[in-house]
LUMRO-529062 format. One record per residue: residue in one letter; x, y, z of N, C-alpha, C in turn. Coordinates in pm, whole numbers, always signed. Layout:
# residues N
> A | X | Y | Z | X | Y | Z | X | Y | Z
...
//
This chain:
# residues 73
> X | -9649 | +9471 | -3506 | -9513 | +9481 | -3553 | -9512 | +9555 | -3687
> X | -9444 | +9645 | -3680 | -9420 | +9667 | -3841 | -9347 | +9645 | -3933
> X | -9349 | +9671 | -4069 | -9258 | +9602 | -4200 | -9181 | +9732 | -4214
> X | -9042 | +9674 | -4230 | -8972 | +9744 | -4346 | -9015 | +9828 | -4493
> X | -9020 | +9944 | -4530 | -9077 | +10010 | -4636 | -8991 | +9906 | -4733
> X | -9092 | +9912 | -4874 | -9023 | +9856 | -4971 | -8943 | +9929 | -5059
> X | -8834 | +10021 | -4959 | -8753 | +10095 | -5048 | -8587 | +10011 | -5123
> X | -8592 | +10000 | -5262 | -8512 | +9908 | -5301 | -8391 | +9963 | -5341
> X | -8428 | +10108 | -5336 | -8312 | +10188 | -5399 | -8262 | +10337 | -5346
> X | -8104 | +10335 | -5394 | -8060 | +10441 | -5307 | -8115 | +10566 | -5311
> X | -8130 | +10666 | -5210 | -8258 | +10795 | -5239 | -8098 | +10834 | -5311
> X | -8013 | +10889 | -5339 | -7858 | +10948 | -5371 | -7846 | +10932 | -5550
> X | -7820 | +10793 | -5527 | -7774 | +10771 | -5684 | -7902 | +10679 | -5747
> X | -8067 | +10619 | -5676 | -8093 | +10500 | -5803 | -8070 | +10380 | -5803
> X | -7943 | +10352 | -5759 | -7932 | +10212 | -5772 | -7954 | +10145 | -5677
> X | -7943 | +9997 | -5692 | -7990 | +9935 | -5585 | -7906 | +9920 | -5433
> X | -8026 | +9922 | -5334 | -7939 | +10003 | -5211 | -7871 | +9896 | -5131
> X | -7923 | +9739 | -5168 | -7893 | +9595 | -5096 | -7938 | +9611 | -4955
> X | -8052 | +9665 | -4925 | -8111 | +9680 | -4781 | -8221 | +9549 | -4759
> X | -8121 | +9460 | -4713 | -8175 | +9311 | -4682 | -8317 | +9334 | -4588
> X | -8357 | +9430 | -4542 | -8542 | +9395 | -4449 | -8618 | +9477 | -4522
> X | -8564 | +9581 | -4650 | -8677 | +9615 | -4756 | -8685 | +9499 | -4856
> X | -8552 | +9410 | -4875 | -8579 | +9273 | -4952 | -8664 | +9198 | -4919
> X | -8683 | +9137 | -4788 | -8743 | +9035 | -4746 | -8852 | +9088 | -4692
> X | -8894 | +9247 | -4659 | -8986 | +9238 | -4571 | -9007 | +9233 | -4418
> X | -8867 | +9223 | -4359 | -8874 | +9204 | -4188 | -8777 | +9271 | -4182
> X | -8781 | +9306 | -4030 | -8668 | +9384 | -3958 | -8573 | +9251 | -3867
> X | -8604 | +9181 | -3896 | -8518 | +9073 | -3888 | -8447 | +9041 | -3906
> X | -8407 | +9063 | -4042 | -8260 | +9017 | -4136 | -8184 | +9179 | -4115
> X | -8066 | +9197 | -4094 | -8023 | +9292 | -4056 | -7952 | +9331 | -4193
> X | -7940 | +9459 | -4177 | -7876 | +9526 | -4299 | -7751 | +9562 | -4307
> X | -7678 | +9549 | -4429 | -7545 | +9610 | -4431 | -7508 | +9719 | -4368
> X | -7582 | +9784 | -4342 | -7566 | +9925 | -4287 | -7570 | +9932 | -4127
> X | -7551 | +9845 | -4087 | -7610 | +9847 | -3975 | -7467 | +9791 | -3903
> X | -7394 | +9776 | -3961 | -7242 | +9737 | -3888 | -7112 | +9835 | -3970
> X | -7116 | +9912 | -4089 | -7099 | +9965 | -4185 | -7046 | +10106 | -4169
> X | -6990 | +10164 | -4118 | -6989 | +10308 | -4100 | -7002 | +10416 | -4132
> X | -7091 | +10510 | -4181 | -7182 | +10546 | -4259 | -7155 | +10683 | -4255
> X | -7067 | +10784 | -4315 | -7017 | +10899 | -4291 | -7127 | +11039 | -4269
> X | -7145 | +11073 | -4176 | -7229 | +11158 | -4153 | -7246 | +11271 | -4269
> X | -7145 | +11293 | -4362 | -7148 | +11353 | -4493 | -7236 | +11307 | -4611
> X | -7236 | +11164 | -4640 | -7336 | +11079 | -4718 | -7482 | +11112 | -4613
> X | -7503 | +11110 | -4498 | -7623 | +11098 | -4481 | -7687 | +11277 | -4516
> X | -7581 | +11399 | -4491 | -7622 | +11504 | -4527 | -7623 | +11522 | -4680
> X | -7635 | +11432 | -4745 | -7719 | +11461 | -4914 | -7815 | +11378 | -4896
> X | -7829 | +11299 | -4865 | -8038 | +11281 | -4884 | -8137 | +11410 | -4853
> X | -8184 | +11393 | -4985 | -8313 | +11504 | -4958 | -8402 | +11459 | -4819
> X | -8405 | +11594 | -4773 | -8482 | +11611 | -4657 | -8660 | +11486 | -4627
> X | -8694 | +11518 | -4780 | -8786 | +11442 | -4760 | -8775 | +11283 | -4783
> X | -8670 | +11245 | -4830 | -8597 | +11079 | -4807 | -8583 | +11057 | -4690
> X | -8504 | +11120 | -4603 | -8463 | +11094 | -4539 | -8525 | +10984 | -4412
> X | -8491 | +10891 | -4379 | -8492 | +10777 | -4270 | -8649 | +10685 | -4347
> X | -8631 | +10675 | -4506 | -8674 | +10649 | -4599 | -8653 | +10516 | -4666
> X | -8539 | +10504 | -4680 | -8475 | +10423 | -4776 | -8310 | +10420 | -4694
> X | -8253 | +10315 | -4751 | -8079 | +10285 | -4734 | -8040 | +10359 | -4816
> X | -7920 | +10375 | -4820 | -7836 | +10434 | -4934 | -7748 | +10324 | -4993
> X | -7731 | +10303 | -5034 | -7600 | +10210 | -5137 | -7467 | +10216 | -5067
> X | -7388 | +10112 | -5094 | -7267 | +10102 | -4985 | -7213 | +10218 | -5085
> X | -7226 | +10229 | -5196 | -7089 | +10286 | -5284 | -7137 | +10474 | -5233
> X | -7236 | +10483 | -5226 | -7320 | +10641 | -5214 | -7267 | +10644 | -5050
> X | -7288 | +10528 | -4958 | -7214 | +10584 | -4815 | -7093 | +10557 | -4797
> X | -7030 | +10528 | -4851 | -6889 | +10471 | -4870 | -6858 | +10397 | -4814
> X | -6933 | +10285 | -4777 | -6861 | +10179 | -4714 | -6831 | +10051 | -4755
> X | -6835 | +10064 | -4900 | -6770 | +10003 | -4983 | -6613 | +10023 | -4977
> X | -6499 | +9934 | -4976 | -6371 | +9941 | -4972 | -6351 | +9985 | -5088
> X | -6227 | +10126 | -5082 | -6255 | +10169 | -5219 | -6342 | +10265 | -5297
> X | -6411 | +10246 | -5232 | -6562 | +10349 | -5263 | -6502 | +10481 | -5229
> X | -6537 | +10580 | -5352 | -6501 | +10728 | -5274 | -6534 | +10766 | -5153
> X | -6509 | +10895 | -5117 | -6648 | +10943 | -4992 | -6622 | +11065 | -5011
> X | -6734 | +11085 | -4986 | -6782 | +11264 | -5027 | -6669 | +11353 | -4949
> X | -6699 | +11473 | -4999 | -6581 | +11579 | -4992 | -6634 | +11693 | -4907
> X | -6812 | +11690 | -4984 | -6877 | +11790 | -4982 | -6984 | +11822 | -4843
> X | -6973 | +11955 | -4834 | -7002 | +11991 | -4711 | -7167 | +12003 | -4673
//
């Protein structure tokens, strides 16, 4: 079985990304992101080499209520 990377933070902005199975360690505990809707625009700014790396932060994918969402192409 394998572990969750211990990525704690968003590859985007830094801060912390709240990706509950890099917290704990298992793919068990499911992540915010994972019910969250995640604008295919936020996922086109992670650097190439982040990418399927780390979570991003609700506020960086916008699925924070409220949360901007990118513009940019």
């Amino acid at each position: 079985m394998t572990t969750p990377l211990p990525n704690l933070t968003c590859p985007l902005c830094g801060g912390d990304n709240q990706c509950a199975p890099a917290n704990t360690g298992s793919f068990q505990v499911d992540c915010w992101c994972r019910t969250a809707p995640v604008p295919s625009d936020a996922l086109a700014r992670v650097p190439a080499e982040q990418r399927g790396l780390a979570c991003l932060c609700p506020r960086c994918a916008g699925a924070c209520e409220g949360a901007p969402r990118s513009t940019e192409n």
